[in-house]
Backbone as CSV, one residue per row, in Angstrom:
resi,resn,N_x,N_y,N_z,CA_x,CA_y,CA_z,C_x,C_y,C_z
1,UNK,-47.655,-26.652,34.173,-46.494,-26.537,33.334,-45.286,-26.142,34.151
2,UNK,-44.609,-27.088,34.250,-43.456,-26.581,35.102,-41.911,-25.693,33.937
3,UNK,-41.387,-25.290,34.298,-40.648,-24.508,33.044,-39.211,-25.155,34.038
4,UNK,-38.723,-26.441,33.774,-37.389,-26.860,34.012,-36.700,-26.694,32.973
5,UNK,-35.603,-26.378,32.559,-34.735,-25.977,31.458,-34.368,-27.504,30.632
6,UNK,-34.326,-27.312,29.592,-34.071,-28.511,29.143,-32.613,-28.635,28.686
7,UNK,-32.082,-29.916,27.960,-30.484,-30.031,28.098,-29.754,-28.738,27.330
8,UNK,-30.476,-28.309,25.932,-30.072,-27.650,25.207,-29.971,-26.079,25.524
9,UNK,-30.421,-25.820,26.678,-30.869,-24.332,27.356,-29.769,-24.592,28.811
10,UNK,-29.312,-25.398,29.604,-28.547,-25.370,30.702,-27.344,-25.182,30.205
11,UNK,-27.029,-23.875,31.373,-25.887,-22.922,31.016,-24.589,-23.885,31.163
12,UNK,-23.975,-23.788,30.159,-22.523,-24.880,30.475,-20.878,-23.906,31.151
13,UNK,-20.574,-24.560,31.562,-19.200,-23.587,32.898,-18.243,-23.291,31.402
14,UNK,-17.306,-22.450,32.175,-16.286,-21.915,31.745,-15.494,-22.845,30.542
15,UNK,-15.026,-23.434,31.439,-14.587,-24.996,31.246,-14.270,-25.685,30.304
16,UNK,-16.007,-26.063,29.982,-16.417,-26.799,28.828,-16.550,-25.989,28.062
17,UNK,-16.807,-24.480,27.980,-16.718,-23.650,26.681,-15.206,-23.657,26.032
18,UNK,-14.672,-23.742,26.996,-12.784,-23.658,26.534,-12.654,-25.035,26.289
19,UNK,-12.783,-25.899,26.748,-12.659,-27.342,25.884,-13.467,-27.854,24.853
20,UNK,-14.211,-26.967,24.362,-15.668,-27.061,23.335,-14.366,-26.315,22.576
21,UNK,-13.847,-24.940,22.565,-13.132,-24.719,21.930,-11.859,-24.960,21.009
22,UNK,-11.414,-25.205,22.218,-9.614,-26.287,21.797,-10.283,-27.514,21.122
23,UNK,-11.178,-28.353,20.831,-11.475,-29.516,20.429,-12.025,-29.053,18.607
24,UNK,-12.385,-28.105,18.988,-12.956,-26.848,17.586,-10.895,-26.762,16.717
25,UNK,-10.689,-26.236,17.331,-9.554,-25.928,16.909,-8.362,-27.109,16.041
26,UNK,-8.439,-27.850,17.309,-7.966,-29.379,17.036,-8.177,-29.988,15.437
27,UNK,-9.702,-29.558,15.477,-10.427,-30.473,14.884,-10.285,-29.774,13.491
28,UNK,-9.667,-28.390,12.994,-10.089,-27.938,12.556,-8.164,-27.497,11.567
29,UNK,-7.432,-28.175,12.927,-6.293,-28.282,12.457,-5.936,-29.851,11.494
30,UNK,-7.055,-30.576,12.042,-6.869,-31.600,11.402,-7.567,-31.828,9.941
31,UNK,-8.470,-30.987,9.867,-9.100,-30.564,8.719,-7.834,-29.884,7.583
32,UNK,-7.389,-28.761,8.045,-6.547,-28.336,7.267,-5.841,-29.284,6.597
33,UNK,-5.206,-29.721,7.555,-3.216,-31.231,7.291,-4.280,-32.111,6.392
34,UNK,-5.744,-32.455,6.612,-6.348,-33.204,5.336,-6.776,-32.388,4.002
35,UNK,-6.606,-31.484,3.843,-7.093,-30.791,2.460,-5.671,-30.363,1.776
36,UNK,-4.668,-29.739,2.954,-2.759,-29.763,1.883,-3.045,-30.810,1.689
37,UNK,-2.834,-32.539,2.206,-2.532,-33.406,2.094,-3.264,-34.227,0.438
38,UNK,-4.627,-33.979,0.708,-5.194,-34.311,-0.360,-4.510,-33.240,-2.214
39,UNK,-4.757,-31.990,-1.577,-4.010,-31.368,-3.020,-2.722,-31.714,-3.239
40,UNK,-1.820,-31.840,-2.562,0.012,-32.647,-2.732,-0.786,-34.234,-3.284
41,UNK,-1.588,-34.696,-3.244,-1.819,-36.104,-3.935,-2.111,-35.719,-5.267
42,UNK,-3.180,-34.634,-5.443,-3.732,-34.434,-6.533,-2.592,-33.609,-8.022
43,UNK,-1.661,-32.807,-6.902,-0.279,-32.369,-7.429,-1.017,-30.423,-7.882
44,UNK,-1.692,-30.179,-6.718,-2.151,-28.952,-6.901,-0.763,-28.163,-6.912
45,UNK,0.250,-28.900,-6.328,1.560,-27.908,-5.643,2.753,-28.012,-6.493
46,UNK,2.663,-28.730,-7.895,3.427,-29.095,-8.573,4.243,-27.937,-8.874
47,UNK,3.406,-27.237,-9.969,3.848,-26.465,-10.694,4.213,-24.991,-10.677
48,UNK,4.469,-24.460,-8.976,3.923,-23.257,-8.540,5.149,-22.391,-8.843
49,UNK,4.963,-21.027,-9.026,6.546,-20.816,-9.153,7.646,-20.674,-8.453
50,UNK,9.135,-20.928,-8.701,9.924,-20.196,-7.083,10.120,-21.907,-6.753
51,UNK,9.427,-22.926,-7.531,9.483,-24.262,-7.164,11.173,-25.213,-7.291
52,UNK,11.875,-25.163,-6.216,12.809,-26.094,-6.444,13.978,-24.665,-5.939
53,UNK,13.633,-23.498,-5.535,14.521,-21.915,-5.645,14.878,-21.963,-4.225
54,UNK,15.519,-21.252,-3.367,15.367,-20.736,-2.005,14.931,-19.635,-2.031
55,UNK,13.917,-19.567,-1.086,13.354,-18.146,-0.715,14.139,-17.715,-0.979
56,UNK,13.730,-16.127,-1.070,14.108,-14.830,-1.062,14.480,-14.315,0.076
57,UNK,15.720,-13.614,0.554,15.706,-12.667,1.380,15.750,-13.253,2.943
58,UNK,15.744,-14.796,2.708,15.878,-15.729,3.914,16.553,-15.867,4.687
59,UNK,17.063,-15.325,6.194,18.099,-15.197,6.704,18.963,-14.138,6.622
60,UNK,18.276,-13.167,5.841,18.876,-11.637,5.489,18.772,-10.735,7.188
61,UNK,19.646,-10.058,7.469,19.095,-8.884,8.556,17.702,-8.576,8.435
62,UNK,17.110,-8.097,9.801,16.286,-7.608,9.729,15.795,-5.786,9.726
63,UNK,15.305,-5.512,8.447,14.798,-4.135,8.076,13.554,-4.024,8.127
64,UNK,13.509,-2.826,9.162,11.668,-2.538,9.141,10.968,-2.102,7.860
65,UNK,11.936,-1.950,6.958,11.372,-1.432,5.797,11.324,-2.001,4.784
66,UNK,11.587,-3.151,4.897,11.436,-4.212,4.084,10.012,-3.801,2.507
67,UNK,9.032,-3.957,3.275,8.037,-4.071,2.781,8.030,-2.621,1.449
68,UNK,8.664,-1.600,2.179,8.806,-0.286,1.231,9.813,-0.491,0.290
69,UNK,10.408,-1.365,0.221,11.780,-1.646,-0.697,11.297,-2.685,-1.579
70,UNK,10.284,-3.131,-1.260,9.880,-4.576,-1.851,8.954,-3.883,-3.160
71,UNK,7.611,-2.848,-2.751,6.563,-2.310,-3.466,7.595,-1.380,-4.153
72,UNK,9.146,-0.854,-4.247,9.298,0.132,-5.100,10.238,-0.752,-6.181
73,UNK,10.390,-1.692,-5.357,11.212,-2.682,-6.895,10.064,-3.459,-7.493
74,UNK,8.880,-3.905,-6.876,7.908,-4.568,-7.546,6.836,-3.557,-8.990
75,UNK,6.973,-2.435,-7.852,5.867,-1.718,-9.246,7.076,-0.448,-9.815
76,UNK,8.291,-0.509,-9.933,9.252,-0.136,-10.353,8.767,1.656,-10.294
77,UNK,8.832,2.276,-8.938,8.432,3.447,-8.563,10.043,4.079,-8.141
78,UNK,10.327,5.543,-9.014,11.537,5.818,-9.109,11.104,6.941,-7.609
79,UNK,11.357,7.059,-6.896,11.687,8.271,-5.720,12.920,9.023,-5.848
80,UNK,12.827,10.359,-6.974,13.766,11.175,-6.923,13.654,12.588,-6.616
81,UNK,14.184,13.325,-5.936,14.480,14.566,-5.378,13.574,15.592,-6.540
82,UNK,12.782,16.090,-6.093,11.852,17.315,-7.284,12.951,17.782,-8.139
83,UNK,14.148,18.031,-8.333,14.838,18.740,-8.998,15.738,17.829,-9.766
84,UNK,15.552,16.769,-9.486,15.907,15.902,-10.494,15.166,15.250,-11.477
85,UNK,14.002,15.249,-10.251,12.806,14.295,-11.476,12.602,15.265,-12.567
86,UNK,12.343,17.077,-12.410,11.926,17.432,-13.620,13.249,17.774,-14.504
87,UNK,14.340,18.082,-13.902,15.695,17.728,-15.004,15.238,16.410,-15.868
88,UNK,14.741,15.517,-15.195,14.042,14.531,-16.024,13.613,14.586,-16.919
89,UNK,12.480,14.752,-16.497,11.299,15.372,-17.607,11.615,16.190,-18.218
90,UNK,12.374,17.235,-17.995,12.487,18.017,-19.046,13.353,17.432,-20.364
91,UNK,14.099,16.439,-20.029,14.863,16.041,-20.972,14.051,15.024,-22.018
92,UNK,13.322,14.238,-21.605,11.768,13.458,-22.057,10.984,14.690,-22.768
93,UNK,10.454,15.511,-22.234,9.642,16.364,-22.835,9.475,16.110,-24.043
94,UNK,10.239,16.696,-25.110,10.224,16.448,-26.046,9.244,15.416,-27.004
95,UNK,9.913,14.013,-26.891,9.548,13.341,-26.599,8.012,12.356,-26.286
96,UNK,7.498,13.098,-25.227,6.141,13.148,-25.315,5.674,13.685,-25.497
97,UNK,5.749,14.929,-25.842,4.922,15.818,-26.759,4.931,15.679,-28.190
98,UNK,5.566,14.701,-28.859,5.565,13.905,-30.094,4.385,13.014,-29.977
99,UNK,4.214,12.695,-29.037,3.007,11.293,-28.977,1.431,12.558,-29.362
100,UNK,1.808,13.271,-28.503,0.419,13.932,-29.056,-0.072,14.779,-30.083
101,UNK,-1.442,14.674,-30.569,-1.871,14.900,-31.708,-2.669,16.303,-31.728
102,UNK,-2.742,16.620,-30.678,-3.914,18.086,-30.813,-2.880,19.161,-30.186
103,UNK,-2.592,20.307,-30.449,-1.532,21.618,-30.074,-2.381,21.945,-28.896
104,UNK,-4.014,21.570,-28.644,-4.326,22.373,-27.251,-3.471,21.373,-26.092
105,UNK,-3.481,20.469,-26.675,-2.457,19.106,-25.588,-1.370,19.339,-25.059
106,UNK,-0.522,19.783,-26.354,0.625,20.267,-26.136,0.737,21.264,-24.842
107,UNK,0.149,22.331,-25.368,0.231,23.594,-24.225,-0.370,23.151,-22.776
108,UNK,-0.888,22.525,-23.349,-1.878,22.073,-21.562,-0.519,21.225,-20.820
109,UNK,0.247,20.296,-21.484,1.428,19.512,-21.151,2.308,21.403,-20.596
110,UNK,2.649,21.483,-21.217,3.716,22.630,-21.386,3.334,23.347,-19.815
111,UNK,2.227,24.297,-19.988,1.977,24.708,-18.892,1.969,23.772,-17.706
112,UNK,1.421,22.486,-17.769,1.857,21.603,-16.492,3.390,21.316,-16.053
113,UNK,4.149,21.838,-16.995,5.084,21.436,-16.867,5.996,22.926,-16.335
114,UNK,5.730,23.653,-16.500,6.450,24.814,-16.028,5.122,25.484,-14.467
115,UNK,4.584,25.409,-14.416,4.217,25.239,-12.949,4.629,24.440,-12.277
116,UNK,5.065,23.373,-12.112,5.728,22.364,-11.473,7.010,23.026,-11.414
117,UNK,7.416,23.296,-12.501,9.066,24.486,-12.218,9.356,25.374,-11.777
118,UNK,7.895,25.940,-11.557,8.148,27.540,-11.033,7.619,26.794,-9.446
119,UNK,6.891,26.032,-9.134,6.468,25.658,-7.997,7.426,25.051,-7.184
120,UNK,8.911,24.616,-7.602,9.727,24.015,-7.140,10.989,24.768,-6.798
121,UNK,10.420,25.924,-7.606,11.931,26.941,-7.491,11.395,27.994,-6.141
122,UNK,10.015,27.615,-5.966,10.145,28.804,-4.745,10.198,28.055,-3.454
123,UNK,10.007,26.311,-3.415,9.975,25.898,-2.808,11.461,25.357,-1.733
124,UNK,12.168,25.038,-0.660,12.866,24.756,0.074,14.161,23.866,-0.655
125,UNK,14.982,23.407,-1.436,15.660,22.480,-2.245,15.686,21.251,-1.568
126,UNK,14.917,20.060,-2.103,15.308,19.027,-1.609,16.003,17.968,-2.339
127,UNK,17.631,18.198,-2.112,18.481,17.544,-2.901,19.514,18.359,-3.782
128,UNK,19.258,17.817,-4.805,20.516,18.830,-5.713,19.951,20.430,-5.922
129,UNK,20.573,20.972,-6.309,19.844,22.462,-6.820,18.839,21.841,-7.854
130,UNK,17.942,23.061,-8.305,16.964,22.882,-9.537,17.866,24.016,-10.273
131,UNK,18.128,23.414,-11.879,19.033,23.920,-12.821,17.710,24.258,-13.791
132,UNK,16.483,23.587,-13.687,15.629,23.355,-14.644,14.826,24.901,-14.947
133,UNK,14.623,24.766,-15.916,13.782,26.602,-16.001,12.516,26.607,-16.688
134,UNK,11.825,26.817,-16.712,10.158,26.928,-17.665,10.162,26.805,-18.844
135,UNK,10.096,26.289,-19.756,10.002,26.211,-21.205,8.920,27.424,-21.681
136,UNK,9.392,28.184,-23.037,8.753,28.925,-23.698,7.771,28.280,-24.422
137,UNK,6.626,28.158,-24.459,5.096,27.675,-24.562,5.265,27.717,-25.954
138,UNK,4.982,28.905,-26.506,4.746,29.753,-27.892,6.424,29.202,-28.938
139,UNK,7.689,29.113,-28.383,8.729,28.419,-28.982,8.767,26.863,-29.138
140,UNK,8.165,25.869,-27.830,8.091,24.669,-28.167,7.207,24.523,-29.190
141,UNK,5.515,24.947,-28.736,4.893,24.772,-29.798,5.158,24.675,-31.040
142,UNK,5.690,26.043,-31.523,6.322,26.225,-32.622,7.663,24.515,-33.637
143,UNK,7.826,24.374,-32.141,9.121,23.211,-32.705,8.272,22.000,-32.801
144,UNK,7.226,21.885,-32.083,6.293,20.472,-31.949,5.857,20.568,-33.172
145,UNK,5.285,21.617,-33.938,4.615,21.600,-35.136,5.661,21.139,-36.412
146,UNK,6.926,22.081,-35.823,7.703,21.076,-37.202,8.294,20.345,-37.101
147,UNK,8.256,19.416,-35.782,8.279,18.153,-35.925,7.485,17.300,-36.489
148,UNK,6.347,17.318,-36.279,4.664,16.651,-36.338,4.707,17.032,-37.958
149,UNK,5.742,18.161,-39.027,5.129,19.000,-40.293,6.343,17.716,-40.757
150,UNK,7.595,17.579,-40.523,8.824,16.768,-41.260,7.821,14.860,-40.433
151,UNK,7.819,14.396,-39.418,7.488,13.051,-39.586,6.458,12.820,-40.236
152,UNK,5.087,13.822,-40.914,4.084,13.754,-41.972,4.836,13.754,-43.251
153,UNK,5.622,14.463,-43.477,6.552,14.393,-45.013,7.254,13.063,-45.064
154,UNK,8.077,12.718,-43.746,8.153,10.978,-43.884,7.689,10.331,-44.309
155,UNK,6.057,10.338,-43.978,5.454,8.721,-44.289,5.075,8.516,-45.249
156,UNK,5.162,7.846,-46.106,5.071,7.233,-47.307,3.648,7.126,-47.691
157,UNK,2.919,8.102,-48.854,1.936,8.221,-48.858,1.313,6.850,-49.950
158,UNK,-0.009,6.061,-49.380,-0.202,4.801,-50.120,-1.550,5.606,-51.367
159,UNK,-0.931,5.167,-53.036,-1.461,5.239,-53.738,-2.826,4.453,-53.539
160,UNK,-3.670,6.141,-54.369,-5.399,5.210,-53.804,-5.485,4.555,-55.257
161,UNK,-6.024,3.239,-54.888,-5.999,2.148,-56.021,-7.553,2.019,-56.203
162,UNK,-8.613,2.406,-57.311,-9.747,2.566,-57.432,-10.031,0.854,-58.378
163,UNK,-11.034,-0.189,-57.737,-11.521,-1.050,-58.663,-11.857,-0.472,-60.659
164,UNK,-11.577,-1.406,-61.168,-12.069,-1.395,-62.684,-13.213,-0.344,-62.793
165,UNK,-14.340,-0.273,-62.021,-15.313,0.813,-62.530,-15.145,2.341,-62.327
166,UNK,-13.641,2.463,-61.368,-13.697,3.986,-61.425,-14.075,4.057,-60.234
167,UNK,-14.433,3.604,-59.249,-15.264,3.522,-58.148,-14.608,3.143,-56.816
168,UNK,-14.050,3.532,-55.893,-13.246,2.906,-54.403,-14.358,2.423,-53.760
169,UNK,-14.248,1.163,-53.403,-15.052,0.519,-53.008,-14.497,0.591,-51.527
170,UNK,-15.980,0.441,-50.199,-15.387,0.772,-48.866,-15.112,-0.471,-48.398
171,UNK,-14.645,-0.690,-47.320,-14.128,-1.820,-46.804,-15.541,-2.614,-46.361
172,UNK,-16.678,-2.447,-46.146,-18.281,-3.442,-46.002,-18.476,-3.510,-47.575
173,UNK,-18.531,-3.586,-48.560,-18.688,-3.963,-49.770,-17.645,-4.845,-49.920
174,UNK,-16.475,-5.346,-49.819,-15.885,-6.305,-49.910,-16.184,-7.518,-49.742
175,UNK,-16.095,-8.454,-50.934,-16.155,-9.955,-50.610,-15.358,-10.708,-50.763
């Protein structure tokens, strides 16, 4: 048994690995230009949007920060100074503490919300002063409830309408 290497086992040069390559590549560029080519027949590219527009931003200077200006107008992310954002919020407050329905909510809001105030007032100012001050827990509450007591007196209470036998029938008995 002689052990001569056969074609598929002889080591091939430098060479031909780099021209095995580029011919890969070639071949692979020509693949591509045939699959756009075929979807522009099929009209994959018709309808895309931005179709018939000029880019965006094309020929604009170049900013390294592009990309950070792009994600805060895309997912509409406000970046404001701690002492403004909760001047913010505090003015909202209100507000959303209307949306909620349970008073332990409330206070749990409340207290999140005046730690953040007291956490900002001992902290370094970045930006305008903080004008904002802690809300009284036990006084909002108090105002959340008669808010939540007058928009219940609002709503228009619907007369209960009982079928002929005297009987309110539930909504699965209906036919």
């Amino acid at each position: 048994m002689s052990e001569e290497p056969t074609h598929d086992e002889q080591p091939r040069s430098r060479a031909a690995d780099r021209a095995a390559a580029r011919a890969r590549i070639e071949h692979q560029q020509t693949w591509v230009d045939l699959q756009v080519r075929q979807a522009m027949e099929r009209g994959d590219f018709d309808d895309l949007p931005g179709k018939g527009k000029p880019i965006a931003d094309l020929g604009d200077t170049h900013d390294p920060n592009w990309w950070i200006k792009k994600l805060v107008e895309r997912e509409k992310v406000t970046l404001l100074p701690p002492s403004v954002q909760l001047r913010k919020e505090d003015a909202e407050l209100d507000a959303r503490l209307d949306k909620l329905n349970r008073e332990s909510d409330v206070r749990r809001e409340l207290e999140d919300f005046n730690t953040r105030v007291v956490a900002a007032r001992y902290r370094t100012p970045e930006g305008p002063p903080l004008v904002t001050m802690p809300r009284d827990v036990e006084a909002t509450v108090e105002r959340w409830n008669a808010r939540r007591a007058a928009r219940r007196a609002q709503r228009p209470s619907a007369p209960a309408t009982t079928p002929a036998g005297g009987r309110r029938r539930r909504w699965w008995h209906r036919r």
